[in-house]
Biopython code that builds the backbone (N, CA, C, O; Angstrom):
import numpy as np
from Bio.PDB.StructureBuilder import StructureBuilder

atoms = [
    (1, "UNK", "N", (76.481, -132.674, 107.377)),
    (1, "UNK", "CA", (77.094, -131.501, 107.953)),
    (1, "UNK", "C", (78.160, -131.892, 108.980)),
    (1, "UNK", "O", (79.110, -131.140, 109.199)),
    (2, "UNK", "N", (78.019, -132.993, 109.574)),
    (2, "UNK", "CA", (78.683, -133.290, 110.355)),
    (2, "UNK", "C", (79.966, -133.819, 110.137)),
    (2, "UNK", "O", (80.767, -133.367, 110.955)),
    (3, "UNK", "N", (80.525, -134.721, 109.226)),
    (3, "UNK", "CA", (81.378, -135.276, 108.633)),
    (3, "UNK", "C", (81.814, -134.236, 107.692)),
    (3, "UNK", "O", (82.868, -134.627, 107.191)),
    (4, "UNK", "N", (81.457, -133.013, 107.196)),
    (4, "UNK", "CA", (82.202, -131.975, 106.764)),
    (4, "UNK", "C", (82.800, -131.522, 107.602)),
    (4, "UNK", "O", (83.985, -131.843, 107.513)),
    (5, "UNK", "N", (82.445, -130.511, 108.939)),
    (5, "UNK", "CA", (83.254, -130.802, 110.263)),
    (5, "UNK", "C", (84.022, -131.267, 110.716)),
    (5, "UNK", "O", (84.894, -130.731, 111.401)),
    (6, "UNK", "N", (83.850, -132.952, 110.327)),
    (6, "UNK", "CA", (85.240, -133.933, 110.937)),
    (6, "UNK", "C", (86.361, -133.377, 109.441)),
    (6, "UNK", "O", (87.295, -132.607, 109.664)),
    (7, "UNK", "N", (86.117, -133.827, 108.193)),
    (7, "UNK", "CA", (86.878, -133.288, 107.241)),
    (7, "UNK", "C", (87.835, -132.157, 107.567)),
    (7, "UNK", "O", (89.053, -132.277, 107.699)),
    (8, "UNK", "N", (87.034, -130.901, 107.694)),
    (8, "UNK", "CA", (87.646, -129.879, 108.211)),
    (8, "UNK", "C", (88.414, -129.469, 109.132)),
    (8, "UNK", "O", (89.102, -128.487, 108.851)),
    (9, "UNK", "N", (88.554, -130.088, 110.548)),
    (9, "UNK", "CA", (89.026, -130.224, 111.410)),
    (9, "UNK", "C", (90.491, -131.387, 111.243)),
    (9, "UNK", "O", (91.574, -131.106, 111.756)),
    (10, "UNK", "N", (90.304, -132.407, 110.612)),
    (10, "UNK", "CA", (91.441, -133.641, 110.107)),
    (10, "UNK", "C", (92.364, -132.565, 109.621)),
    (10, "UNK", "O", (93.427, -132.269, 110.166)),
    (11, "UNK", "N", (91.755, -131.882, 108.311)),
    (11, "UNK", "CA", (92.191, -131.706, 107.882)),
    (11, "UNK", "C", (93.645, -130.315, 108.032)),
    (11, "UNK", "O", (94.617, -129.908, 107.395)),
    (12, "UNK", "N", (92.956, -130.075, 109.231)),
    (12, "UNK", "CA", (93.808, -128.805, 109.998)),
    (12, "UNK", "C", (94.669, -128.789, 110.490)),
    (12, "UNK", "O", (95.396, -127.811, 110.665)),
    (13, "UNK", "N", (94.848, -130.024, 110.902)),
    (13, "UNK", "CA", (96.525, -130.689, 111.499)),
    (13, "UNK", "C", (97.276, -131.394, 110.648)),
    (13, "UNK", "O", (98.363, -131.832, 111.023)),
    (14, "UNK", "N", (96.738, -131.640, 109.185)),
    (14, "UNK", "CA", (97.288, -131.591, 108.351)),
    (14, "UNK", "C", (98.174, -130.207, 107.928)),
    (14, "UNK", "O", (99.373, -130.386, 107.713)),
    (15, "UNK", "N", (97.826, -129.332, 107.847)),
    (15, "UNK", "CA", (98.507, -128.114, 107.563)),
    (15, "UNK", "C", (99.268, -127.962, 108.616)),
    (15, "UNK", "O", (100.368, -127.518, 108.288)),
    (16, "UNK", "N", (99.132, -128.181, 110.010)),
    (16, "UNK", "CA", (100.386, -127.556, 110.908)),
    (16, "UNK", "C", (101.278, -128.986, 110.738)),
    (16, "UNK", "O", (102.476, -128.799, 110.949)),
    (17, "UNK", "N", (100.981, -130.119, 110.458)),
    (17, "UNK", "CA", (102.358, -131.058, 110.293)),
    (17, "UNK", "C", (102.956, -130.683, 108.823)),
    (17, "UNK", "O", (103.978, -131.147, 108.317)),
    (18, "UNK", "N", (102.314, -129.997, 108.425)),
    (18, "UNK", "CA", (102.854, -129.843, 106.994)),
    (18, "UNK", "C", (104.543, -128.847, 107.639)),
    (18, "UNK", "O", (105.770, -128.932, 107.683)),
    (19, "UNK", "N", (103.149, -127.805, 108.085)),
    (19, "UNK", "CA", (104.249, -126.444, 108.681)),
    (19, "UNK", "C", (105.423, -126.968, 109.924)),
    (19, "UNK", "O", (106.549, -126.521, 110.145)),
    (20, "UNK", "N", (104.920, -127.713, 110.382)),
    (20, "UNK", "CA", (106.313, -128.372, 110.955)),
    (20, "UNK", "C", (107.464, -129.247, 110.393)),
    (20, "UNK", "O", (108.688, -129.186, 110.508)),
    (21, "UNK", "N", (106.832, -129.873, 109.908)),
    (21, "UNK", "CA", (108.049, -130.489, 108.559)),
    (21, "UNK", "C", (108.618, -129.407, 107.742)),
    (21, "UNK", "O", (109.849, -129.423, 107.715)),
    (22, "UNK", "N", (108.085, -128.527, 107.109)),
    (22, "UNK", "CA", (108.494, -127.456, 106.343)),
    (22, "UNK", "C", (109.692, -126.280, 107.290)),
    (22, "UNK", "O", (110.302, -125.520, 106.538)),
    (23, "UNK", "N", (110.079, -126.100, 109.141)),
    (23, "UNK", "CA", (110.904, -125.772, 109.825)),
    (23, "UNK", "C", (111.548, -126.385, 109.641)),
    (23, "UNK", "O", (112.432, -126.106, 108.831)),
    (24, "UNK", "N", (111.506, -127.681, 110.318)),
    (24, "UNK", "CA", (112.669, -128.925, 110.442)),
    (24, "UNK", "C", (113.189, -128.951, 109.237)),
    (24, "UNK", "O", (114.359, -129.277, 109.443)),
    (25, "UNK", "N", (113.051, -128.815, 108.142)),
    (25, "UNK", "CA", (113.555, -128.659, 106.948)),
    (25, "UNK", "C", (114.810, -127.634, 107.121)),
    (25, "UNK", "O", (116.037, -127.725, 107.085)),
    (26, "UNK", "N", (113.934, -126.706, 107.310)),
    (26, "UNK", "CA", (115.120, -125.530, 107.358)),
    (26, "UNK", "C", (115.706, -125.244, 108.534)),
    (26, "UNK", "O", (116.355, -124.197, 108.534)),
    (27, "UNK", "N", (115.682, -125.714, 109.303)),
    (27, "UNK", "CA", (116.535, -126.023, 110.349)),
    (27, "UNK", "C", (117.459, -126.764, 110.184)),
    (27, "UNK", "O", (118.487, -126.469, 110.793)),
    (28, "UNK", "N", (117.472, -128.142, 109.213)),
    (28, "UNK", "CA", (118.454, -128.686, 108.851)),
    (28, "UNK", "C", (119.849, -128.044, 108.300)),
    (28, "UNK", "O", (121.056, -127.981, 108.533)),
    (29, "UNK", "N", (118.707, -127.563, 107.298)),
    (29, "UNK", "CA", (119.410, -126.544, 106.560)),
    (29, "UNK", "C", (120.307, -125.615, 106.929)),
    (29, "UNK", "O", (121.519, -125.505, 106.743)),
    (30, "UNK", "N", (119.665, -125.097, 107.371)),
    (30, "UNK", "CA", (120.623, -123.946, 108.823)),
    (30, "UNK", "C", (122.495, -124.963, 108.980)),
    (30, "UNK", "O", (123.575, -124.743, 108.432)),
    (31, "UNK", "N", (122.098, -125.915, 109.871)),
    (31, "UNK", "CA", (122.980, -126.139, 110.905)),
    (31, "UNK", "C", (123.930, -127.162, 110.100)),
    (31, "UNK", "O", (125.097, -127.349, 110.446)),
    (32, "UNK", "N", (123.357, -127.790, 109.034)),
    (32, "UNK", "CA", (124.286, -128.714, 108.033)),
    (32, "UNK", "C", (124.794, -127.687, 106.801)),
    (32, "UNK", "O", (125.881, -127.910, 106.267)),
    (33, "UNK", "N", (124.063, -126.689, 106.422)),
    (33, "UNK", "CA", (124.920, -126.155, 105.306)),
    (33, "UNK", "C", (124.857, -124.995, 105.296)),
    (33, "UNK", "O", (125.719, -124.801, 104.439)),
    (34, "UNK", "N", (124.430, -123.762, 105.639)),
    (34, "UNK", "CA", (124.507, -122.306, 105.946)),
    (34, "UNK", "C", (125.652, -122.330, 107.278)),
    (34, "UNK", "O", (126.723, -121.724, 107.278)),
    (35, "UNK", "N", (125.326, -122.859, 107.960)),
    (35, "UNK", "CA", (126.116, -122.279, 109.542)),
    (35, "UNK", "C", (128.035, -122.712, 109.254)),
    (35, "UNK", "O", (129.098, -122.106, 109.385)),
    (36, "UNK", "N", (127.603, -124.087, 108.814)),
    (36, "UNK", "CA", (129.377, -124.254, 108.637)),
    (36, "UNK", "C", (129.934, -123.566, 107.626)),
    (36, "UNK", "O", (131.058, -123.064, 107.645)),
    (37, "UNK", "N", (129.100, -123.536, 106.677)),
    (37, "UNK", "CA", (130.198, -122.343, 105.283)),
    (37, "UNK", "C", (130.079, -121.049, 106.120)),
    (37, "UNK", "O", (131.246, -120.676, 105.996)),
    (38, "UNK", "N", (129.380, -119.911, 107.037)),
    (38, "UNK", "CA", (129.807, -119.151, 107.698)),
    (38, "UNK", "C", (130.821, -119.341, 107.895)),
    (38, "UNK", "O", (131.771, -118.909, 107.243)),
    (39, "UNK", "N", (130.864, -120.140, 108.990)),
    (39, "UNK", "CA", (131.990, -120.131, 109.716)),
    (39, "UNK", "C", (133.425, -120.498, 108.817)),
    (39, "UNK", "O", (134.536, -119.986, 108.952)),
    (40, "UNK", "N", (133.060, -121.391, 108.014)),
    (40, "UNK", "CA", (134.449, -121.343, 107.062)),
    (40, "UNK", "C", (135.002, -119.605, 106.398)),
    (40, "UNK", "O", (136.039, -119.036, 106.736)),
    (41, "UNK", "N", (134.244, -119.217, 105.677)),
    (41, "UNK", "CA", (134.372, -117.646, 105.402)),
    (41, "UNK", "C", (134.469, -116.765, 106.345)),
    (41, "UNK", "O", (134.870, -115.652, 106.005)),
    (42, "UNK", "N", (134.126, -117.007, 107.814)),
    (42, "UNK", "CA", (134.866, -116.497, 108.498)),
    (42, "UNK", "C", (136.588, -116.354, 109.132)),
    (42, "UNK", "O", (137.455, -115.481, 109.107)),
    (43, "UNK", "N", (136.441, -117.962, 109.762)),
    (43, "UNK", "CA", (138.104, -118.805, 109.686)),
    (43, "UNK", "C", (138.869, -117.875, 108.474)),
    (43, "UNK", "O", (139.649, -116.940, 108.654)),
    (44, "UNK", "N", (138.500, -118.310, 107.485)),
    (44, "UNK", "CA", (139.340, -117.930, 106.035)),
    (44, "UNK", "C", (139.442, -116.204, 106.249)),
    (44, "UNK", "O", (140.634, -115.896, 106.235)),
    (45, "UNK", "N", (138.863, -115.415, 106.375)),
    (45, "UNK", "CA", (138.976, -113.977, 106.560)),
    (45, "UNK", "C", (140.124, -113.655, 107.417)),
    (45, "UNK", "O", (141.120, -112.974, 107.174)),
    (46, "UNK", "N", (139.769, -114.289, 108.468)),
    (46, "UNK", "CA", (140.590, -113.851, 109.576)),
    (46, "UNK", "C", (141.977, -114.284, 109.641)),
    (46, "UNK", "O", (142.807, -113.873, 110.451)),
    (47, "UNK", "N", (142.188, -115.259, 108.603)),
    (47, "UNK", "CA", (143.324, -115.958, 108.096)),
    (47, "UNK", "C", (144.066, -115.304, 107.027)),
    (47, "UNK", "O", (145.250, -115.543, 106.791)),
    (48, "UNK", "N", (143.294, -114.413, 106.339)),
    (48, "UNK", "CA", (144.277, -113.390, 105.312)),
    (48, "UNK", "C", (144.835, -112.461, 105.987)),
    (48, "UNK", "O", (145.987, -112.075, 105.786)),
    (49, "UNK", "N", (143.795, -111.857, 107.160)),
    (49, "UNK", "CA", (143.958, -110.644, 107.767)),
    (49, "UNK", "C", (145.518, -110.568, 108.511)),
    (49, "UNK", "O", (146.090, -109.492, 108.686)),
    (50, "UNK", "N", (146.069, -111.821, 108.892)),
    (50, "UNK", "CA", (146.881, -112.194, 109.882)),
    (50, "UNK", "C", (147.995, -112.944, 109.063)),
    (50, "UNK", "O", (148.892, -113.563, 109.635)),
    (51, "UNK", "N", (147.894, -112.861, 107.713)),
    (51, "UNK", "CA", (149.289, -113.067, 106.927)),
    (51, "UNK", "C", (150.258, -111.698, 107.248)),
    (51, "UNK", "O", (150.046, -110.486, 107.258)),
    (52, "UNK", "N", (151.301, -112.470, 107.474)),
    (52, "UNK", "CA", (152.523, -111.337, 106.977)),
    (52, "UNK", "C", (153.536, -111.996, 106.174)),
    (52, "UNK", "O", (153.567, -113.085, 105.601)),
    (53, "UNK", "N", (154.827, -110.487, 106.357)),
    (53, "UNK", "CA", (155.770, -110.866, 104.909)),
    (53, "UNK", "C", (156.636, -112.166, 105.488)),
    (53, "UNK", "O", (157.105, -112.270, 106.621)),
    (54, "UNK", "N", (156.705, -112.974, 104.572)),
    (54, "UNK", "CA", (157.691, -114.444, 105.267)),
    (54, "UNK", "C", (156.731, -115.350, 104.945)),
    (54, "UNK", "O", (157.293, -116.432, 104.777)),
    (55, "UNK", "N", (155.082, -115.477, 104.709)),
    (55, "UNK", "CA", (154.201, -116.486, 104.861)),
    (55, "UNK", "C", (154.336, -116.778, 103.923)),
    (55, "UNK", "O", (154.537, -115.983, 103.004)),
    (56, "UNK", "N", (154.258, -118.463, 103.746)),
    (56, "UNK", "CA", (154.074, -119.089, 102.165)),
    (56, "UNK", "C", (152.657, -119.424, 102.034)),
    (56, "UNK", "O", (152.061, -120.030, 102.924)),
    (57, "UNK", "N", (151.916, -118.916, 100.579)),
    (57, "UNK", "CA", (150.695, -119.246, 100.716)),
    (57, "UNK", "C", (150.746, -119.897, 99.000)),
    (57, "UNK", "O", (151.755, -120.200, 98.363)),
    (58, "UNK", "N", (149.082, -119.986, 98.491)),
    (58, "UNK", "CA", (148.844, -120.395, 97.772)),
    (58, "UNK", "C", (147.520, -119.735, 97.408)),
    (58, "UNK", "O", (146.580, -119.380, 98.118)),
    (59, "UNK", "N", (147.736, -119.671, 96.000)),
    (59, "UNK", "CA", (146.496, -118.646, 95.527)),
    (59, "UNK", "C", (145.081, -119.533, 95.097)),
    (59, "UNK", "O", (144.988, -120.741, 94.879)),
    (60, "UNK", "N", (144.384, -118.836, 95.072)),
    (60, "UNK", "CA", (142.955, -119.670, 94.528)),
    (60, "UNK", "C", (143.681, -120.093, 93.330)),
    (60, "UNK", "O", (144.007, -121.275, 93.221)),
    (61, "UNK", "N", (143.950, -119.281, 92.465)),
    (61, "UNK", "CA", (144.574, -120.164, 91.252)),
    (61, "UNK", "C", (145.942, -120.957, 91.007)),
    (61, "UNK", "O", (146.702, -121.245, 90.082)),
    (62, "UNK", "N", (145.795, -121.149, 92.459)),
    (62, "UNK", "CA", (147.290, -122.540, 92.361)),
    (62, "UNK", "C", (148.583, -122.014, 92.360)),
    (62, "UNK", "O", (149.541, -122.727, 92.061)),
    (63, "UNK", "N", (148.706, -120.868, 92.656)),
    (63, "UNK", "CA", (150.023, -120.089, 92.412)),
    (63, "UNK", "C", (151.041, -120.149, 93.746)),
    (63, "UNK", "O", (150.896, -119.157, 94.460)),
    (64, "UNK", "N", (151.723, -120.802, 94.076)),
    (64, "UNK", "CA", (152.659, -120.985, 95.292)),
    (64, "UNK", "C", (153.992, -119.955, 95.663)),
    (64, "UNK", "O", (154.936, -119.839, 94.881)),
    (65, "UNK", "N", (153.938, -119.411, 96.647)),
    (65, "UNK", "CA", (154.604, -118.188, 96.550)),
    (65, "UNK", "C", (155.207, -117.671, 98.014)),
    (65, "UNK", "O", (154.898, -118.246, 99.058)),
    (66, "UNK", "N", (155.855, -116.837, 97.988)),
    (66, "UNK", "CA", (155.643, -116.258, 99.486)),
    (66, "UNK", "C", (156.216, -114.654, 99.483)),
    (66, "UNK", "O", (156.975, -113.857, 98.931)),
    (67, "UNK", "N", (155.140, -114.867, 100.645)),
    (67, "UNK", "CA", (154.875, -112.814, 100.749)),
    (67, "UNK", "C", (156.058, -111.980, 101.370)),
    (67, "UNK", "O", (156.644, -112.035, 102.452)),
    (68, "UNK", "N", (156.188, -111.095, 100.124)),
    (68, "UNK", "CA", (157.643, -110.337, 100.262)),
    (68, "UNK", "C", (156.958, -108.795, 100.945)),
    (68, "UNK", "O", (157.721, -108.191, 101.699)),
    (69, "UNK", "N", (155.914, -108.327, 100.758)),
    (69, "UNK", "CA", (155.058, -107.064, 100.901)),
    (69, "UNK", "C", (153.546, -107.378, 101.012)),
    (69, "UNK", "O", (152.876, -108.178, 100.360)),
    (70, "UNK", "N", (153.114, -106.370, 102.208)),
    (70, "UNK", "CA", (151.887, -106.163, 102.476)),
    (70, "UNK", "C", (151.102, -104.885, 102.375)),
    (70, "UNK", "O", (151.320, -103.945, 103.139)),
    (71, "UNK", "N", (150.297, -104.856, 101.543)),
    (71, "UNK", "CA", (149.634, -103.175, 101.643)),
    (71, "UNK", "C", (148.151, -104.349, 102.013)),
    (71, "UNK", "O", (147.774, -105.519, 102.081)),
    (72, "UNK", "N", (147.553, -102.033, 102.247)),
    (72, "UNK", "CA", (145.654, -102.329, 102.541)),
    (72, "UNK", "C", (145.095, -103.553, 101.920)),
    (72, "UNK", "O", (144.833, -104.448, 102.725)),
    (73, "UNK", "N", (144.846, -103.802, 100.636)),
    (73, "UNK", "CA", (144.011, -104.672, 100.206)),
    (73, "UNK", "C", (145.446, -106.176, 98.807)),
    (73, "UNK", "O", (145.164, -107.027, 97.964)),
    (74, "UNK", "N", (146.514, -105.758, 99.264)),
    (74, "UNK", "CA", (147.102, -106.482, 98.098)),
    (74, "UNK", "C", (148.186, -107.026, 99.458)),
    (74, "UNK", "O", (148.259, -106.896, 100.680)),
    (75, "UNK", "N", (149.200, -107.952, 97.916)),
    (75, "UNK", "CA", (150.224, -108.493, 98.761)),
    (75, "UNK", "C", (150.753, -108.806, 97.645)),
    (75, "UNK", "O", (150.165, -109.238, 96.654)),
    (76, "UNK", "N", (152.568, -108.469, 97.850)),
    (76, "UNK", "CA", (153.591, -109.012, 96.372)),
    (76, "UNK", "C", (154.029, -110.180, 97.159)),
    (76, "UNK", "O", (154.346, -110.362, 98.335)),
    (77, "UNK", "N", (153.935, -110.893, 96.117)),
    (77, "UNK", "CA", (154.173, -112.680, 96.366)),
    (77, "UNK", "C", (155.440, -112.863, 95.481)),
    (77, "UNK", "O", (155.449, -112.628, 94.273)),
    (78, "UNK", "N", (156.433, -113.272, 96.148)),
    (78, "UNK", "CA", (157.959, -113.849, 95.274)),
    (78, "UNK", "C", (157.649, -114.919, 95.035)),
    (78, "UNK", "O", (157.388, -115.579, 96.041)),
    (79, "UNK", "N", (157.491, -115.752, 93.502)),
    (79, "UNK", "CA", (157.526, -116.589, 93.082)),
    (79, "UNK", "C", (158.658, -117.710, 93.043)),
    (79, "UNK", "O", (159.712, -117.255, 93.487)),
    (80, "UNK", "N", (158.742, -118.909, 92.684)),
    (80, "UNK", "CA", (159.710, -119.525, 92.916)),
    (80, "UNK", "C", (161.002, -119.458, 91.716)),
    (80, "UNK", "O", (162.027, -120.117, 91.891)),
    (81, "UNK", "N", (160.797, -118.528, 90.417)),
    (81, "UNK", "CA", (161.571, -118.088, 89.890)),
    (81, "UNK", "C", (162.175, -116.599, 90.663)),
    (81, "UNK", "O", (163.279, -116.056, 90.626)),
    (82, "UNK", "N", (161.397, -116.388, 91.085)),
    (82, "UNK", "CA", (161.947, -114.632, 91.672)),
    (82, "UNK", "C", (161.257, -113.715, 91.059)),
    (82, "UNK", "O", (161.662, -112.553, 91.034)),
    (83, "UNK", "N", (160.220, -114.054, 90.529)),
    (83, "UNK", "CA", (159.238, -113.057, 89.892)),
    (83, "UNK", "C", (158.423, -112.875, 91.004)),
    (83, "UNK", "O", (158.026, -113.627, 91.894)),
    (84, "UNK", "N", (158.236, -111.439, 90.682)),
    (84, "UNK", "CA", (156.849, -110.856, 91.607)),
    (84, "UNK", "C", (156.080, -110.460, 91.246)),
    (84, "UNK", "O", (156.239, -109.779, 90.234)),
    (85, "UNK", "N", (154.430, -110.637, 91.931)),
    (85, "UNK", "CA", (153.422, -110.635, 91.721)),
    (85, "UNK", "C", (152.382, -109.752, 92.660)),
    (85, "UNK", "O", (152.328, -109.954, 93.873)),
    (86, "UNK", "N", (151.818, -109.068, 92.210)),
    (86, "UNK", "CA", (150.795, -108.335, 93.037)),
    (86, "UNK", "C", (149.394, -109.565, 93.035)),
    (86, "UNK", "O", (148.767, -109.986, 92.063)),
    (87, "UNK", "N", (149.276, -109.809, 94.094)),
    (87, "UNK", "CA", (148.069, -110.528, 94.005)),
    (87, "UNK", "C", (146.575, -109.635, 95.077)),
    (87, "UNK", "O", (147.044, -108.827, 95.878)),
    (88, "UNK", "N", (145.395, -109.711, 95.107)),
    (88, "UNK", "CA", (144.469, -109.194, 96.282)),
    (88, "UNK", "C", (144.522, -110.266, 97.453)),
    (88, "UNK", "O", (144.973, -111.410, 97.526)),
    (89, "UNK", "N", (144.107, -109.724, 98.018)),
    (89, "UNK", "CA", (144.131, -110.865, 99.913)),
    (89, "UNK", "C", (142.793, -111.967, 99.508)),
    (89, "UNK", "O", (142.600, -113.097, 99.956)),
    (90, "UNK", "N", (141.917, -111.134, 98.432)),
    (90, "UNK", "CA", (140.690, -112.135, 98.397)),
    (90, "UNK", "C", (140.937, -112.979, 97.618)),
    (90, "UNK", "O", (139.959, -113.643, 97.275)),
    (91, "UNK", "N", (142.496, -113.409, 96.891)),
    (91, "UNK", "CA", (142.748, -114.591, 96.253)),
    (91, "UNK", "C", (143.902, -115.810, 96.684)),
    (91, "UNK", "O", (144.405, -116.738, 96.052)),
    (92, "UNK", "N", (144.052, -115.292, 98.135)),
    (92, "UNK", "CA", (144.859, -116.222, 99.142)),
    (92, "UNK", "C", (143.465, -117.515, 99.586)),
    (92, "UNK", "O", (142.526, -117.521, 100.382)),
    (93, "UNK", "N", (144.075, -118.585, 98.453)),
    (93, "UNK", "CA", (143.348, -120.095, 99.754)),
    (93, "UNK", "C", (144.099, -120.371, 100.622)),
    (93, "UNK", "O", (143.628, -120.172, 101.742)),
    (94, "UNK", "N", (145.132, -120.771, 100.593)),
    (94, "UNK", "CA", (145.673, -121.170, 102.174)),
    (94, "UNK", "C", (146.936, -121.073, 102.305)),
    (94, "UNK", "O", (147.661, -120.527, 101.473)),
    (95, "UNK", "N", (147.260, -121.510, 103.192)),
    (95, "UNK", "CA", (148.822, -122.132, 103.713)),
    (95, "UNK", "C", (149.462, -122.731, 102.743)),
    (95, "UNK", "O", (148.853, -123.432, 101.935)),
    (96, "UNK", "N", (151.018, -122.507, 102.672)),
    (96, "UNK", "CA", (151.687, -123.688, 101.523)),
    (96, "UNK", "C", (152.804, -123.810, 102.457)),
    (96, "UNK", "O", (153.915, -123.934, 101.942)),
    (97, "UNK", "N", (152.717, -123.798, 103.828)),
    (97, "UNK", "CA", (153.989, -123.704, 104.269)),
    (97, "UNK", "C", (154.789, -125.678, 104.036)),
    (97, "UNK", "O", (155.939, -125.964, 103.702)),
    (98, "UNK", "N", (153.769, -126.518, 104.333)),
    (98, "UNK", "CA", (153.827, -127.876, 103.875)),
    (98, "UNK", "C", (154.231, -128.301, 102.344)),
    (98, "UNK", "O", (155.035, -129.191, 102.067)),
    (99, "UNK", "N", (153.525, -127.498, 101.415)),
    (99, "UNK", "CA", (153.395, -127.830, 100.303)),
    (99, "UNK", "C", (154.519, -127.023, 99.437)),
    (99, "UNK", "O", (154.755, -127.604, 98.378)),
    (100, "UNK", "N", (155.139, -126.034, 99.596)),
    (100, "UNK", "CA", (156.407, -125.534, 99.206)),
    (100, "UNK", "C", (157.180, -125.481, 99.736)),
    (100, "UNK", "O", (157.144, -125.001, 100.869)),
    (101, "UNK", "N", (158.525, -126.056, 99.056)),
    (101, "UNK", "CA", (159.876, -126.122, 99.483)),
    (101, "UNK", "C", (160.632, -125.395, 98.723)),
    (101, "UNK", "O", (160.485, -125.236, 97.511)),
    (102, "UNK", "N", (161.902, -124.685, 99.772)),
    (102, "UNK", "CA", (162.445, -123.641, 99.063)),
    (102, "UNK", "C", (163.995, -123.948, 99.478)),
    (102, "UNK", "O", (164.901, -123.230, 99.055)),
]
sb = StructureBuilder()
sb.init_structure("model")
sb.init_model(0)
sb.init_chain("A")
sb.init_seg("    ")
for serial, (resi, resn, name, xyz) in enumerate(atoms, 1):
    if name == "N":
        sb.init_residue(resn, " ", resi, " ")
    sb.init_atom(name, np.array(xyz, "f"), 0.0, 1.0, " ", f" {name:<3s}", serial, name[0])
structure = sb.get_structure()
């Protein structure tokens, strides 16, 4: 009876180191890969919001351009032939002010 006791008892701080390894886990988690992609999708939001007409950008799909018009949710992008394009704000990746020359 007694050594069932000790069993039982060992065995109980087994489960809270379990449950502490099993935080630290996700705590990792947290602060190496949830918290910085926030903050990237944030950066990036606030970075469409604050385009205007004159900016050279670049589309998720590689399209290099610069913004002739701004409405609510779009933007016409002059291409480097002189074609224009309606594109959405949610398909601006970044800056091309480096990467296109005009």
């Amino acid at each position: 009876m007694f050594t069932s006791l000790l069993l039982k008892a060992s065995s109980g701080g087994g489960d809270y180191s379990s449950l502490i390894f099993l935080v630290l886990i996700m705590v990792v988690f947290y602060f190496f890969f949830i918290r910085p992609q926030a903050k990237k999708a944030k950066d990036l939001k606030k970075y469409r919001e604050a385009l205007k007409k004159g900016d050279r950008i670049v589309t998720i799909g590689g399209i290099h351009g610069k913004i002739v018009e701004v409405q609510d949710t779009t933007f016409t992008v002059e291409v480097e032939d002189g074609s224009r394009l309606r594109i959405e704000k949610s398909a601006v990746a970044g800056d091309a002010t480096d990467q296109l020359v005009k």
